[in-house]
C-alpha positions as CSV (number, residue, x, y, z in Angstrom):
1,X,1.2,-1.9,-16.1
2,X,2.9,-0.7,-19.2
3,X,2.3,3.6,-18.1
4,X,3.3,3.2,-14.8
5,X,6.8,1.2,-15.9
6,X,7.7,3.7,-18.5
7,X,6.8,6.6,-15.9
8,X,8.9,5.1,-13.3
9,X,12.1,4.9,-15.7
10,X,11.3,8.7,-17.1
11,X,10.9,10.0,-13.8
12,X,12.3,7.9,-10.8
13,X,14.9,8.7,-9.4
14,X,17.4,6.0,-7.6
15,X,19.8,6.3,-4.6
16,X,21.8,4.8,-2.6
17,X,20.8,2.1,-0.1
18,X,18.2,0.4,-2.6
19,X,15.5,4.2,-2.3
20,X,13.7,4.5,-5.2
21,X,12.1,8.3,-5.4
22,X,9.0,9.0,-7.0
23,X,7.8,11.9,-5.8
24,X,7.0,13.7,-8.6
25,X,4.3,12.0,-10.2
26,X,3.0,9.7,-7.0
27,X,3.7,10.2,-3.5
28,X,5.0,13.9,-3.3
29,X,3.1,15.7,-6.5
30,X,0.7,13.4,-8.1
31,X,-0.4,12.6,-11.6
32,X,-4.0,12.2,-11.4
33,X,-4.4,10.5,-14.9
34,X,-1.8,8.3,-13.7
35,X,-3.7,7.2,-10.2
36,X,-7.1,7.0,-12.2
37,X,-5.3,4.4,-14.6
38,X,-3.4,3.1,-11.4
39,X,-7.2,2.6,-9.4
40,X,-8.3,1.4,-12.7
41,X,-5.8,-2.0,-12.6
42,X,-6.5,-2.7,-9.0
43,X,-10.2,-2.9,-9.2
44,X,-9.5,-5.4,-12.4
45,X,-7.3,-7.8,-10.6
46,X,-9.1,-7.3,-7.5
47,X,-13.1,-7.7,-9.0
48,X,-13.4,-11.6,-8.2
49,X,-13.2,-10.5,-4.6
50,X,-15.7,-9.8,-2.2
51,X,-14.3,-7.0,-0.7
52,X,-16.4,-3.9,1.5
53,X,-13.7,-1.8,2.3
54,X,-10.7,-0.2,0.8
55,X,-7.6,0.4,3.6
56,X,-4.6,2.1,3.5
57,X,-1.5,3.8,5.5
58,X,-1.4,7.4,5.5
59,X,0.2,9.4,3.8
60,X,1.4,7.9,0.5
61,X,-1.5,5.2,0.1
62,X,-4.1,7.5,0.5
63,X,-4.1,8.8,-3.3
64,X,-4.3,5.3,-4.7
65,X,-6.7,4.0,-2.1
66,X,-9.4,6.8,-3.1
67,X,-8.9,6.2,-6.9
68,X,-9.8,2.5,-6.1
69,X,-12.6,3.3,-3.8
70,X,-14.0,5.8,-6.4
71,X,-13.9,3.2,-8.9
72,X,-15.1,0.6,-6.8
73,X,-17.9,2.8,-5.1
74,X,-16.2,1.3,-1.8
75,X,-15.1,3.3,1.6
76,X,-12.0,4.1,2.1
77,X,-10.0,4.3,5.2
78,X,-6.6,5.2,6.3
79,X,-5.1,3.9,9.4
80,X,-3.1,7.1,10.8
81,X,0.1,7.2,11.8
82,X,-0.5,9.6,14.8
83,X,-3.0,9.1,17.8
84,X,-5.7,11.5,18.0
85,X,-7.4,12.0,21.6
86,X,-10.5,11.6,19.6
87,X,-10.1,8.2,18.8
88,X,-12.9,6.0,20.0
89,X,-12.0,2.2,20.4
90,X,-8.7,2.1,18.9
91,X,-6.4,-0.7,17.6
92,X,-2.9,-0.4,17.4
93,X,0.2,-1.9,15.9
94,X,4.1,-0.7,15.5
95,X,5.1,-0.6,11.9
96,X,8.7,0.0,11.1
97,X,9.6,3.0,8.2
98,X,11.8,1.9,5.8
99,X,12.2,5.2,4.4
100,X,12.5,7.2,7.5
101,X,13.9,4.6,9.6
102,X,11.7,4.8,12.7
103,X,9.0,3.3,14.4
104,X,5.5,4.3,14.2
105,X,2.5,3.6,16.5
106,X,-0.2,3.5,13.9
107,X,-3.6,3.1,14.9
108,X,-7.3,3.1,13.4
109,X,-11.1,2.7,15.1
110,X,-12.6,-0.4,15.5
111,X,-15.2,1.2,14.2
112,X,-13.8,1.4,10.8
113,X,-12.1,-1.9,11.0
114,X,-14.5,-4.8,12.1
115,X,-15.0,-8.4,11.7
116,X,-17.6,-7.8,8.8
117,X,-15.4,-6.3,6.5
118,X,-13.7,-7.7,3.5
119,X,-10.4,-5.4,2.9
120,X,-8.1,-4.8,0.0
121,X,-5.4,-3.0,1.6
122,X,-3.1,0.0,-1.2
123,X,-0.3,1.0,-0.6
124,X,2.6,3.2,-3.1
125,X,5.4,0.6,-2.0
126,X,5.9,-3.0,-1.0
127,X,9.8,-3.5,0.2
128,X,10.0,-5.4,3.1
129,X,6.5,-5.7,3.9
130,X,6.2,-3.7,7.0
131,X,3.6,-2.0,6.7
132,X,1.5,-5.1,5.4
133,X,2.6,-6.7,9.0
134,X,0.6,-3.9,11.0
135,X,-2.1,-4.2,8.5
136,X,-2.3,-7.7,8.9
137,X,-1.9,-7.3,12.8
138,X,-4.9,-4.5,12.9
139,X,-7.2,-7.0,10.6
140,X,-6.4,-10.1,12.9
141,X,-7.2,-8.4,16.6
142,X,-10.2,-6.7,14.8
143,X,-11.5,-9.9,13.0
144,X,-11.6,-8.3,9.5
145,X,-10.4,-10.1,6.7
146,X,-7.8,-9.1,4.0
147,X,-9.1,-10.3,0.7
148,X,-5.8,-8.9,-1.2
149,X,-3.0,-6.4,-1.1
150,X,-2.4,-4.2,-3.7
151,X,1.2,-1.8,-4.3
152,X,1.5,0.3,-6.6
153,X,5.6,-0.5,-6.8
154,X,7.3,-3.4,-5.5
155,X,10.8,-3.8,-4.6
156,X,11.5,-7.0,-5.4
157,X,14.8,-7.7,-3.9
158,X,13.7,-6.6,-0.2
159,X,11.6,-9.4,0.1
160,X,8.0,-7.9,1.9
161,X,6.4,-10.3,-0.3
162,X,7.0,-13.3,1.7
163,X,5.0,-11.3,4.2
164,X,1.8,-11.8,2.7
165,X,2.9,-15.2,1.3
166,X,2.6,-16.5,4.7
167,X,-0.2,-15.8,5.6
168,X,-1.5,-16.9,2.3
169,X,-2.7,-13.3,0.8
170,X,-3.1,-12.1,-2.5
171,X,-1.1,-9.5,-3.6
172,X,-0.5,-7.2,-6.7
173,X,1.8,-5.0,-8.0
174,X,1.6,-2.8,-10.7
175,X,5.4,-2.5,-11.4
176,X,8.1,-4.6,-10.2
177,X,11.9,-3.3,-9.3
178,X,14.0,-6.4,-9.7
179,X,17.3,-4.2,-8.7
180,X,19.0,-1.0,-8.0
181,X,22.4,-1.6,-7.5
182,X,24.3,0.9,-9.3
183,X,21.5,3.4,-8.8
184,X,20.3,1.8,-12.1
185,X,16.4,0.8,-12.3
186,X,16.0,-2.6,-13.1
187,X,12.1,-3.5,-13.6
188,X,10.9,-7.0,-14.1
């Protein structure tokens, strides 16, 4: 995705340790036209799937997700990071923060996540795939299947891929990072 490449190389911002910052067009302030163009591209690489149900992690994926569900006239739902005492029939996983370097106890209804659906799961970034792993975990103990992944960037040189390549899922990603040694932004 030609917009989103020359956007990230404008406006992203590398640092140290392989953390590429985007925060001021998608996951801090957000450029609207961008994530309309952004939903736009997943629901054409994702139409040839029968999918019910657009999922994502809050906070970051929620933006995206609701531009694809918009487009695709599909729900959208976010598994949360935090347990409210609301909850009714709750699933859980642990999914490890790259950026913040902790564990999180995310968590989403049974309810919203049941054998009959069909889910494309968005997310902003794909490094080493942990958050796909607790997506993957909530869909299996819930019986719901994952008809594709889709992330807005990918780092390519963290490997989170192979994540969903095991388990044999399809996945997307609008832009690639091949490297950022250097603090330089390579894209494929």
């Amino acid at each position: 995705m030609e917009l989103l490449k020359k956007r990230i190389l404008q406006d992203g911002k590398c640092f140290p340790g392989g953390i590429l910052k985007v925060d001021s067009f998608i996951n801090h302030q957000m450029d609207p036209t961008l994530m309309y163009e952004i939903g736009k591209e997943f629901m054409a690489r994702f139409k040839d799937r029968p999918i019910n149900k657009i999922v994502t992690i809050e906070a970051s994926g929620i933006a995206p997700a609701i531009f694809v569900g918009y487009l695709m006239h599909l729900p959208v739902v976010f598994i949360k990071k935090k347990q409210p005492k609301t909850m009714e029939n709750m699933l859980t996983s642990v999914v490890h923060s790259f950026t913040k370097d902790r564990d999180y106890t995310v968590c989403i209804s049974s309810n919203f996540l049941c054998p009959e659906d069909h889910i494309l799961f968005i997310d902003d970034f794909l490094a080493f795939g942990n958050a796909a792993k607790g997506v993957i975990d909530l869909c299996k103990q819930s019986g719901a299947t994952i008809e594709g992944m889709g992330f807005i960037i990918e780092k390519a040189f963290q490997g989170g891929r192979k994540v969903m390549d095991d388990e044999n899922i399809k996945v997307e990603s609008l832009a690639i990072v091949e490297d950022l040694s250097d603090c330089k932004i390579v894209l494929r």
